[in-house]
N, C-alpha and C positions, 0 to 999 in steps of 0.2 A: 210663686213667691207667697210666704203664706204673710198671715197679719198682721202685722208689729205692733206692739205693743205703748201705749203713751204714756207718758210721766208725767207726774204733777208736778209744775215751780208754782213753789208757796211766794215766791214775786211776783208772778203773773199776773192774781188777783185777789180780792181783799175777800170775797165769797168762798168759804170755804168747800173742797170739794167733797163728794157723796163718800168719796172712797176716805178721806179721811174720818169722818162721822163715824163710820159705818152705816150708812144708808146702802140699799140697794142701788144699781147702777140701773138704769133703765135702760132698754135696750137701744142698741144705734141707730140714728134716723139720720148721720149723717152721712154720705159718699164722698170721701176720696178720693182722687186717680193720681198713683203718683210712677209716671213712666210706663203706662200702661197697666196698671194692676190696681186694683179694684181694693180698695184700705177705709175701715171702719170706723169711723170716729168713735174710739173707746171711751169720750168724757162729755158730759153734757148737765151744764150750768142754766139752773130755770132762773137765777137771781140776775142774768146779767145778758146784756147780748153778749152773742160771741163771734168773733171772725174766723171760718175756720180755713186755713192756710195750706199750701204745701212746699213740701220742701224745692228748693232748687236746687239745680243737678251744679252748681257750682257759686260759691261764695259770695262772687265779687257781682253776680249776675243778677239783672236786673228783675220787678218780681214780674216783672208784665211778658218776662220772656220764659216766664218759670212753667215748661209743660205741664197741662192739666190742673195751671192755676184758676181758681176759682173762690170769691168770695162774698158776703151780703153782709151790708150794714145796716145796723133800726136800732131801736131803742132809746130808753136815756141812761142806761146806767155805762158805766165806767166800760169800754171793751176792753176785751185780753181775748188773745190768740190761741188758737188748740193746735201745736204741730204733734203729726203723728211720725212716731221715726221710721225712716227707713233705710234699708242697708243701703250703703254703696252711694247716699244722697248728704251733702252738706245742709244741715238743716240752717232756718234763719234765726237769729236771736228773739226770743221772745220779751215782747216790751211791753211791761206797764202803767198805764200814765193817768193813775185816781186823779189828776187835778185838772183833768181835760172833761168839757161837758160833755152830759149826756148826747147820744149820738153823734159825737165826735170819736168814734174810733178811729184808731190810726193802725196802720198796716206796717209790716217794716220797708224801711228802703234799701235804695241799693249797697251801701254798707253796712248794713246791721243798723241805722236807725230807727227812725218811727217816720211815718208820712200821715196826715188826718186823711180818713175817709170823705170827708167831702169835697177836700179837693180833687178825688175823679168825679171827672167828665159824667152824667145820667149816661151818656154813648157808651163809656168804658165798664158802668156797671151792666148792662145791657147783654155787651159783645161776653160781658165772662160769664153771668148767667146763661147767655144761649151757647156758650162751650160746653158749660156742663150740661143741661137739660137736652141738646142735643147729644148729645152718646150713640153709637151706632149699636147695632144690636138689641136694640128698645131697652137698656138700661137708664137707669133714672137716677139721677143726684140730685135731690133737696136739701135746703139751708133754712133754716127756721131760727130766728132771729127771735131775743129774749123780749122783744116788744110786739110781735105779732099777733094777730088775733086769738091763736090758739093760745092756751095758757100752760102751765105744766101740770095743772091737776089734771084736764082733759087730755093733757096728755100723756099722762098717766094711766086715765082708763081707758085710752085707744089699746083695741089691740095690735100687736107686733106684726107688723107686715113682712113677707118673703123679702127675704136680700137678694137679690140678684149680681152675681160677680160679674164681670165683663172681662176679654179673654181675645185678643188681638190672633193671637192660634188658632183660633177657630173662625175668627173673623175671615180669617187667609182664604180659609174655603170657600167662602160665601164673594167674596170678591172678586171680580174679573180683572187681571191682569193690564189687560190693553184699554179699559176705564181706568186703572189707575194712574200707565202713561200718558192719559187723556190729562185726567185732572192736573198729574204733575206737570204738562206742559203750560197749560191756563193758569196755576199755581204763581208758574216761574212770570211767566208774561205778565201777572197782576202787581208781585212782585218789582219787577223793571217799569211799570206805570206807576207804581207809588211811590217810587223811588224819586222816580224823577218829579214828581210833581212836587216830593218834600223840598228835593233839591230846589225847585223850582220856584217856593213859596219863601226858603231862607232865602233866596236870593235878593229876594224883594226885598228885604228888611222891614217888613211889616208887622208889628206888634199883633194887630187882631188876624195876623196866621197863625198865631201859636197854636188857637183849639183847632185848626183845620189839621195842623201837622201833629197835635195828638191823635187828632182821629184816624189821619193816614197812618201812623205809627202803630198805631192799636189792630188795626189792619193787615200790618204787615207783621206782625205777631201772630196772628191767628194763620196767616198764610206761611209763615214758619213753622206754626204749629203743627199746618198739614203737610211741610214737608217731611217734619221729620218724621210723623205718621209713617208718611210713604215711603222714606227711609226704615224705617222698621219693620212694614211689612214686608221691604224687597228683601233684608234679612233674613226674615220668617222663611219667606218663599226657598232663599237660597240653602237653608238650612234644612229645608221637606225637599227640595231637589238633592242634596247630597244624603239624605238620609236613603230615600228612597233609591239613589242609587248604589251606596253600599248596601240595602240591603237586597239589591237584584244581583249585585258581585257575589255576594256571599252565597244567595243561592245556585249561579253561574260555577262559582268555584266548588259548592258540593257536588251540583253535579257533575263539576267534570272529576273530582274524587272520583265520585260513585264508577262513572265511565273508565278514570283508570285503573278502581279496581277491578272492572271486569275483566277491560285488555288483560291486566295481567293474571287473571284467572284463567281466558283461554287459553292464554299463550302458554301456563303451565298444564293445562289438559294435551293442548297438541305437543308439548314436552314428554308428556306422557304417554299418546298414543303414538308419537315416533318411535318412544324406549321399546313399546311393546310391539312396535311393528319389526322394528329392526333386531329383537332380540334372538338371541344367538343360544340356541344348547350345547353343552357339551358334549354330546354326540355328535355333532355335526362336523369337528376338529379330528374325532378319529376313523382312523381308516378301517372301516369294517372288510371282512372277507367279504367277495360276490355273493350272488345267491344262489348261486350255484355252487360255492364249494358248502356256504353254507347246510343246504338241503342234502348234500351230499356227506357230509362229515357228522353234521352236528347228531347229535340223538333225537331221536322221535318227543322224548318229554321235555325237548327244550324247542327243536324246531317246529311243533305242532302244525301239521301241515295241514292240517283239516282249518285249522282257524287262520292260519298268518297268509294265508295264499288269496284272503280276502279283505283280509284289514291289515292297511299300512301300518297301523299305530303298532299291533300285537305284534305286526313281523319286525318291526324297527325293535322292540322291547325282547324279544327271541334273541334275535342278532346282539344286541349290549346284553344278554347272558350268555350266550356261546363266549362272545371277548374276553367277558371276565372269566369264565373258565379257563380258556386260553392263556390266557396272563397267567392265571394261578399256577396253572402248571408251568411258565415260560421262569414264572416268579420261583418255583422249587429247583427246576433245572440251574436257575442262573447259584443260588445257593451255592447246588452243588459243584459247581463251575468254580465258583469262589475257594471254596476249602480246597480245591485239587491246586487251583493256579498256589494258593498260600504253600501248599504242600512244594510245590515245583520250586517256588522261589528260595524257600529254606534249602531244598538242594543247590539251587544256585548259589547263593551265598555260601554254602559248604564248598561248593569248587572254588571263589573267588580265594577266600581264605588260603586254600590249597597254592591255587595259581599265584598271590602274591608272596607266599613264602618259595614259591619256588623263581621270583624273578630276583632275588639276592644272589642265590646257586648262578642261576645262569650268569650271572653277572662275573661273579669269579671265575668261572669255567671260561669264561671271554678274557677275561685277564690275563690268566696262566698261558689262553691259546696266542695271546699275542706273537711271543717270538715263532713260531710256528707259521702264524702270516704274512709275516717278514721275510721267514725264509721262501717260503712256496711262492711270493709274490700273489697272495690273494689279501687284499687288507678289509674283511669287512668291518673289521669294528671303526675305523674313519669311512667306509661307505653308509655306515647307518650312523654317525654322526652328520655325514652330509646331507642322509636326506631329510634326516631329522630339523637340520635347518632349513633345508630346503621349503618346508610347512608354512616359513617366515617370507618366502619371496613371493615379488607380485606376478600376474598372471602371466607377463611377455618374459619375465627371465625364468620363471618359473615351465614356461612349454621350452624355450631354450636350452635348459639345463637339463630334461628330459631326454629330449630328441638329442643333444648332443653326449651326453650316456649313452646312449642307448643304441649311434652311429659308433662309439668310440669302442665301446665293448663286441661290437658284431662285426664293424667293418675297418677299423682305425683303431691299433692300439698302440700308435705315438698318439693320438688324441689323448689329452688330460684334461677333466674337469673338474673346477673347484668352486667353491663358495666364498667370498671376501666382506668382510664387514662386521659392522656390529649387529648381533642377532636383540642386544636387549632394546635399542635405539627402533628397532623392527617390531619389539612386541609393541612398545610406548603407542608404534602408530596405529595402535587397533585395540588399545584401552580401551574401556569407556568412559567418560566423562565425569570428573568427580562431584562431591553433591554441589548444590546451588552455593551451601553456604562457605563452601570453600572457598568457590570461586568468585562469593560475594567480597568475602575478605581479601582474598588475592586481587581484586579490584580496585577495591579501598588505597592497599596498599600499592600500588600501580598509582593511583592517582595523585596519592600523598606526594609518590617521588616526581612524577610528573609536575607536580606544583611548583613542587623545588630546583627541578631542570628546567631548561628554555625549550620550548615548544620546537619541534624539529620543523624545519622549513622544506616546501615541498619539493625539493631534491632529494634530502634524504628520505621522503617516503619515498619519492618516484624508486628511487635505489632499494631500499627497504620489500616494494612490491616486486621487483624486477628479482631479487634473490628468492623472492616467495615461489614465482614463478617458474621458476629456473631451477627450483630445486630437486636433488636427486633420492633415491630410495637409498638408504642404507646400506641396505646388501647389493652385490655385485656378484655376477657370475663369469669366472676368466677360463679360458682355454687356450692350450697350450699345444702349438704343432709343431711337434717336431721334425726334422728331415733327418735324411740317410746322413749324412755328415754331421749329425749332432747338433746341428744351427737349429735355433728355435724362434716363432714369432706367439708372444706372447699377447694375447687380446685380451682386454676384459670390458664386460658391456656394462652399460649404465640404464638405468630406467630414470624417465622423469618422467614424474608423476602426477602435474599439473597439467603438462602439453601431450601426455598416453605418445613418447615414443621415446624408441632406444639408441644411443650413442654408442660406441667405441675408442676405445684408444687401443693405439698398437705398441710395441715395443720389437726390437731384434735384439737378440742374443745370440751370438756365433762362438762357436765350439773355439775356434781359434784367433789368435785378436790378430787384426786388421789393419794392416797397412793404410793409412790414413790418407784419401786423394782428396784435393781440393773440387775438384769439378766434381765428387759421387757425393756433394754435402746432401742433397736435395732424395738423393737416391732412398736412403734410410729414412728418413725423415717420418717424423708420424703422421706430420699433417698430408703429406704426398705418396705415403706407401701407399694408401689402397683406394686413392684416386682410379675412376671408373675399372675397378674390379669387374663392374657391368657399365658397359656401354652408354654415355650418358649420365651415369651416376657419381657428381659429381661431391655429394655430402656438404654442400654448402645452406642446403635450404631442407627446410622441413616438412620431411614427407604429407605432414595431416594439414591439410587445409583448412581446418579451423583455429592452427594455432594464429596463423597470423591477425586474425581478431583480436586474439588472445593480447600479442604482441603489440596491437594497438590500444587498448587500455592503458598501458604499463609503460607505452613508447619506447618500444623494440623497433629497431627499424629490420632488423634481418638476425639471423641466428649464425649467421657467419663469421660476426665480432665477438661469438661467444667460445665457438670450435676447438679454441685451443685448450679451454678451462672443462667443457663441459664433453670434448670427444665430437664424432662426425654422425649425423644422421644417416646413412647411406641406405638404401631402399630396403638394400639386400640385408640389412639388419634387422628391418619390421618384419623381413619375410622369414628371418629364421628364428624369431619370438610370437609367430603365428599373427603378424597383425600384417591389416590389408588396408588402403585406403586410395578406394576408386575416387579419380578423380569426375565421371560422367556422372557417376550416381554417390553421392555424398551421402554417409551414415551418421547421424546420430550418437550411435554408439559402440565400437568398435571390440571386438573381444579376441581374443587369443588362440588362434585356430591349431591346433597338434599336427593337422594333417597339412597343412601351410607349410608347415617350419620341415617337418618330412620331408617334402617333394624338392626342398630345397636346399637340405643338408648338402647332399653327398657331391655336388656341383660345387655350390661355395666352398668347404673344403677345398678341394683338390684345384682351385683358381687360386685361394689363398697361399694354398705352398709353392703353387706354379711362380706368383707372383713374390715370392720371399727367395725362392732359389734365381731367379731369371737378375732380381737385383742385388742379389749376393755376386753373381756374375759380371754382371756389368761394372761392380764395385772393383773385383779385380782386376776387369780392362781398363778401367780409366787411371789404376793406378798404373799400368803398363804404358797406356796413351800420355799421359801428364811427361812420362819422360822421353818419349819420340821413338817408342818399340810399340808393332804393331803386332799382339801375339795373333798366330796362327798355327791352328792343331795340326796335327799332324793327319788328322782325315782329310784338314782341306789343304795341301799343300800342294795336292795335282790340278787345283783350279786356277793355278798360278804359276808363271813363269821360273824360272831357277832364279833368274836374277832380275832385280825391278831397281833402277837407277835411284827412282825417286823417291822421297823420304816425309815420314812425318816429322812436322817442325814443331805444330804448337796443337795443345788439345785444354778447351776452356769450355767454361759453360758463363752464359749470356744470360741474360735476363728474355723477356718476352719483347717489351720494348723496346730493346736494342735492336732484336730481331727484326722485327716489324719495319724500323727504318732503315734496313740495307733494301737497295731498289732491285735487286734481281730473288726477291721473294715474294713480290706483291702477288705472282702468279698463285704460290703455295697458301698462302693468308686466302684468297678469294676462292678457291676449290673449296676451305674449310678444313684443312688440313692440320691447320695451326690455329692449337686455342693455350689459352692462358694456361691452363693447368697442364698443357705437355711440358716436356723439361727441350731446354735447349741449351746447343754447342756449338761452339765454332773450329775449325780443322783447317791448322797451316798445311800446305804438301809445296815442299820447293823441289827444283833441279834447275843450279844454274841459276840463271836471272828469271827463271820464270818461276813463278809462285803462286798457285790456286788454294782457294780461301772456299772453305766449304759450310753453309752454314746447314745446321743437322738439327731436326726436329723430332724430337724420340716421342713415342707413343705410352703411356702410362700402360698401355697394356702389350708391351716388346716381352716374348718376341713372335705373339701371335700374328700383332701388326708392324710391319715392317718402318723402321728409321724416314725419313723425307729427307733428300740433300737438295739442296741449290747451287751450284758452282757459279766462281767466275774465275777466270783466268788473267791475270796482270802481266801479260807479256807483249810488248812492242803493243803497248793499250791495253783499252778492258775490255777483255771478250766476257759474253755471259750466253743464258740460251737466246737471248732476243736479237744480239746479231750476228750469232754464229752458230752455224746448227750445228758442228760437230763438240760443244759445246751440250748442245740439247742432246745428243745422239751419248757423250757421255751422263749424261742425268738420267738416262735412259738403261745404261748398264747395272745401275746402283739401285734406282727404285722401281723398274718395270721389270727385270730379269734377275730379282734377290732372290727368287726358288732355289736358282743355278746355287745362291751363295750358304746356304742355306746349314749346310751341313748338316753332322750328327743330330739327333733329336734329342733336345726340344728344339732346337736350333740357336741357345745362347751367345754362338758365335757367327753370328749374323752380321753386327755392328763391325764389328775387325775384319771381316772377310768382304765387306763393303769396302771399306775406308785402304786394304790393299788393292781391290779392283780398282781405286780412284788411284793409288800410285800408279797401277800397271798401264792403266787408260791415258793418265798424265804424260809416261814417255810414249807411246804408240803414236797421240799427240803431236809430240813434239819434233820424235824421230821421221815423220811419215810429213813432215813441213818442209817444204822447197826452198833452196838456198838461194838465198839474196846474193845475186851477182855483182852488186855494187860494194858488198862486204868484203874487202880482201882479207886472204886467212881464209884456214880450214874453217868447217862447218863448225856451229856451236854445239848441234845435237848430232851426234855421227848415228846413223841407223844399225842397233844393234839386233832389232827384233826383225824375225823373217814374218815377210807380209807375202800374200799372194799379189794384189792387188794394193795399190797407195790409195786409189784414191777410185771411187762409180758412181754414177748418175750425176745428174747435173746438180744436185746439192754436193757433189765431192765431198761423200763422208767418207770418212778414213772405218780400216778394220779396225775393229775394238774387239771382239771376238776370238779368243784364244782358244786351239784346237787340241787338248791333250787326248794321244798322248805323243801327237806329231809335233807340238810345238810351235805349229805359227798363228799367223793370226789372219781372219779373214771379215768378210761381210757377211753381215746377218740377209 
């Protein structure tokens, strides 16, 4: 803080001052302290005492609490007050009172008035003279008073003495800490003893206490004085502790700068010596020749073999000049490589030219040949439309339509193969994908209408996915067999595309239309024509075993409920579009084998027309059966009597279930004989009051597998096999000894040559039955047939056995 400067109030005092004159100012003889700092009394009055003052650090505050107050009275002339100003301090009013006697100065009070100097205490001038005069640091404050021995001439020709500033900063250092919590503890304790003593004195109420409680008063002033000292040194202190520790941070923080910038100076040197450790030449990436062809090729003024067969470096530098030679020349060769292919391609392009002018020619030259192909019966120009479409089908109908070309033209030529569909619906599905923004906007607008429709409920997606999945290829490949009689079964196969397998459907077509039987409905049928073609295959369920996964996303319960809409899976149809699906070992992914569909052409074939002629046949019989004629060729008429009494009555066909509950078929049901998908009939044969009822179990695959009967007999009771063995012994005629019945090949009159055995059996039967003696009247059945024997062994079975070309009948 440096030294403020004082001002002269021309109220203060009636002596005028030097500075107004112009008199020289003599130098300062007196000391200040105001808050610790060391202030020069800038004015000094010889005419008069003076009191000099300091300010108070606040207005209203008393003067005897005023830090580093200090003052001296003498004299007799008029006092006035010297305040020096200082920042940041409320000074006190300065007061002058010319009508107050000599040596009556007055001091201010505690509001800004005046107080006379002699009413303090001798104690209280005392105690603030030895505040000042004791100064720490061996500073010194004098007050020299206008009445004192000295005068102002001598002091005038005194010389000017050192000022000494005092300086509580520097004091700090010289101070010991834990002396000063000494002091301020005895401080505080004098403090609480004087306290209470004052306390203790007003108590009293005693007038002559008052100078003892200025005294203690004045006391505990000075013992405020030194706290706040001590209050300001612990400042100072706290203020040299954080100085000093920022500035050990600061050196702390340079050098860890300094430290990180070295880190990261090594750390770009090892940056540096990894680039150059791990660096990489460009000879290193090419492949040189060995050193051996090297030495052996290259020229002497490149392979210098005096020098490189001892230094790495020379022979690596050899070696990338032979290369580049090499290239050089690899580099002219390729050149001339260039211009020759350019030269080749311009001839190219001169044949293309050539060759597309000449496929218009061809084209007409196909034209004009048409009627000519027509006549000769060769048609290429729809055989290279077909195969041309052919490009568009998937890979199972696609080896199909191969392989069965391919039987048709070598080994089958009633086989015809064609192509069905839309071929443009075929390219669609191998597009590719149009851009994003198409399909951004095709989205948009998807959405819009969506907004405006009602959200489909999940039925109709469930429906929605289930036609996804379900769905078939466009094109279709059909074939066409014909038979000798012009009758034709028309197939055409289906690929779906989601579940990788193929369908059929069938059709017939007969050269000549068809006497309509009620009982042959099932015969033609599509869904039953080509039931177990192969043994077991029954085309209800789907060959790939991972459709049914499939099927359960989607909730399909079976592909059975689909067959009518979508055609039959049957094995034999994955086997003739080359596809395989082990059921031990499951694939992944299954592809379309040529030689599959091969191996099993020429069999399927030749079962299919088996099976289209055998139920073109049987169409004919039942139309013969339905009216109660049982035809029989003329090869099999020697298997049978001239004359057979008994007669068909009724010929129907039954359901499965019906069959199942007649009780003398449980046998037939439990062998396995009878499954849902055979067809079944029932067969009246009467004579007389007797009536056998034949229920007939036809095989999908007649007439490789023979018919199944069950009889029973309704005469005087119900005979059946179970408690009549000649009963059993005829069921025995018809399905253990059908070879007999068999006929011409293939053996389509199997059925009818049966079903007379069962007439001819029926009277043998009847005729060969002993006549009830309580019956009067001739016999019912006269014995028309010659038997050797009626009846042998102790089951007394009758002969069923007819012996041509002798005519009777015997036991087997």
């Amino acid at each position: 803080m440096g030294t403020p400067s004082a001002t002269r109030d021309p109220m203060s005092c009636p002596t005028p001052h030097p500075s107004a004159t112009g008199d020289p100012i003599p130098s300062p003889q007196t000391l200040i302290i105001v808050s610790g700092t060391p202030i020069q009394a800038p004015c000094k009055c010889p005419s008069a005492p003076r009191i000099t003052a300091v300010w108070r650090s606040h207005p209203r505050a008393p003067l005897s609490s005023t830090p580093g107050f200090f003052c001296e009275l003498g004299g007799d002339h008029a006092p006035w007050i010297n305040h020096a100003p200082v920042p940041g301090a409320t000074p006190t009013r300065r007061s002058h009172a010319p009508s107050a006697p000599c040596g009556s100065s007055r001091l201010p009070g505690p509001l800004g008035g005046a107080c006379s100097s002699r009413s303090l205490s001798p104690s209280l001038r005392a105690v603030l003279c030895c505040s000042v005069t004791s100064l720490p640091g061996g500073a010194e404050a004098r007050v020299h008073p206008a009445g004192s021995a000295m005068s102002s001439e001598s002091s005038k020709k005194r010389k000017p003495k050192d000022v000494r500033y005092y300086s509580e900063e520097s004091e700090v250092d010289l101070r010991d800490p834990i002396k000063d919590y000494e002091l301020y503890r005895e401080t505080c304790q004098e403090l609480q003893r004087l306290m209470a003593e004052i306390q203790e004195l007003k108590s009293r109420g005693i007038k002559e206490n008052a100078s003892e409680i200025d005294e203690r008063r004045v006391q505990s002033c000075v013992h405020f004085m030194t706290l706040k000292k001590l209050n300001r040194l612990a400042h100072i202190r706290l203020k040299k502790g954080r100085d000093q520790t920022h500035e050990a941070k600061q050196k702390v923080d340079a050098y860890h700068l300094q430290l990180q910038n070295l880190l990261y100076e090594v750390m770009h040197l090892q940056k540096e010596i990894t680039k150059c450790l791990e660096f990489k030449s460009k000879h290193e990436e090419i492949e040189l020749v060995s050193l051996e062809e090297f030495y052996k090729e290259a020229p002497p003024e490149i392979s210098r073999p005096a020098i490189t067969l001892t230094e790495p470096h020379q022979q690596t530098l050899a070696r990338l000049d032979w290369e580049l030679e090499q290239r050089k020349r690899l580099a002219e060769k390729y050149k001339e490589c260039l211009t020759s292919k350019e030269k080749i391609l311009k001839e190219i392009e001169v044949k293309k030219e050539y060759l597309s002018s000449l496929q218009p020619r061809l084209n007409s030259i196909m034209q004009a040949s048409l009627p000519v192909q027509e006549y000769l019966f060769m048609p290429f120009d729809q055989a290279h439309k077909q195969y041309e479409t052919a490009r568009h089908l998937p890979p199972p109908l696609y080896v199909l339509f191969v392989q069965a070309s391919a039987y048709g033209q070598a080994c089958d030529k009633k086989l015809v193969v064609a192509i069905e569909g839309s071929v443009e619906e075929a390219k669609a599905l191998y597009k590719p994908p149009e851009d994003s923004q198409d399909d951004e906007s095709d989205s948009d607008a998807e959405e819009e209408q969506t907004t405006k429709r009602r959200r489909p409920t999940l039925g109709v997606q469930l429906d929605d996915k289930r036609k996804e999945m379900l769905k078939r290829h466009p094109l279709s490949v059909t074939l066409d067999l014909k038979c000798k009689d012009d009758n034709m079964l028309h197939l055409t196969f289906h690929y779906l595309m989601n579940l990788n397998v193929m369908t059929v459907k069938a059709k017939v077509t007969t050269a000549v239309e068809m006497t309509t039987a009620i009982s042959a409905g099932d015969l033609l049928s599509p869904d039953s024509l080509l039931n177990c073609l192969y043994p077991g295959d029954h085309g209800r369920k789907t060959p790939n075993p991972a459709n049914q996964f499939q099927f359960d996303k989607v909730g399909i319960l079976t592909l059975s409920d689909y067959v009518t809409e979508l055609g039959h899976p049957y094995v034999w149809v994955q086997k003739l579009g080359g596809l395989h699906f082990p059921k031990d070992q499951p694939q992944h992914t299954v592809a379309a084998d040529n030689s599959l569909s091969a191996s099993h052409m020429e069999l399927t074939v030749k079962l299919l027309r088996s099976r289209l002629q055998s139920r073109l046949a049987l169409h004919k019989q039942f139309a013969s059966l339905e009216h109660g004629v049982v035809p029989v060729s003329s090869e099999c008429q020697q298997l049978f009597p001239t004359k057979i009494v008994s007669r068909l009555v009724k010929w129907t066909a039954i359901p499965y279930e019906d069959y199942a509950e007649l009780p003398y078929t449980k046998d037939v049901i439990e062998a396995g004989l009878a499954e849902d998908t055979h067809l079944y009939y029932m067969a009246l044969i009467e004579r007389g009051t007797a009536k056998l009822q034949a229920a007939v179990v036809l095989n999908p695959g007649y007439s490789t597998l023979p018919p199944v009967f069950s009889l029973c007999l309704n005469w005087k009771g119900e005979r059946n096999s179970s408690n009549d063995d000649n009963i059993r012994a005829m069921e025995s005629e018809v399905n253990v000894y059908y070879k007999e019945l068999w006929g011409p090949k293939p053996g389509y009159q199997l059925l009818t040559n049966q079903l007379q055995r069962l007439c001819m059996v029926l009277d043998v039967y009847l005729e060969t039955e002993p006549h009830d003696p309580s019956v009067e009247g001739p016999k019912e059945f006269p014995q028309e047939k010659m038997c050797l024997r009626l009846v042998r062994g102790p089951l007394r079975l009758k002969p069923f056995k007819f012996n041509y070309p002798q005519g009777f009948f015997s036991h087997r």
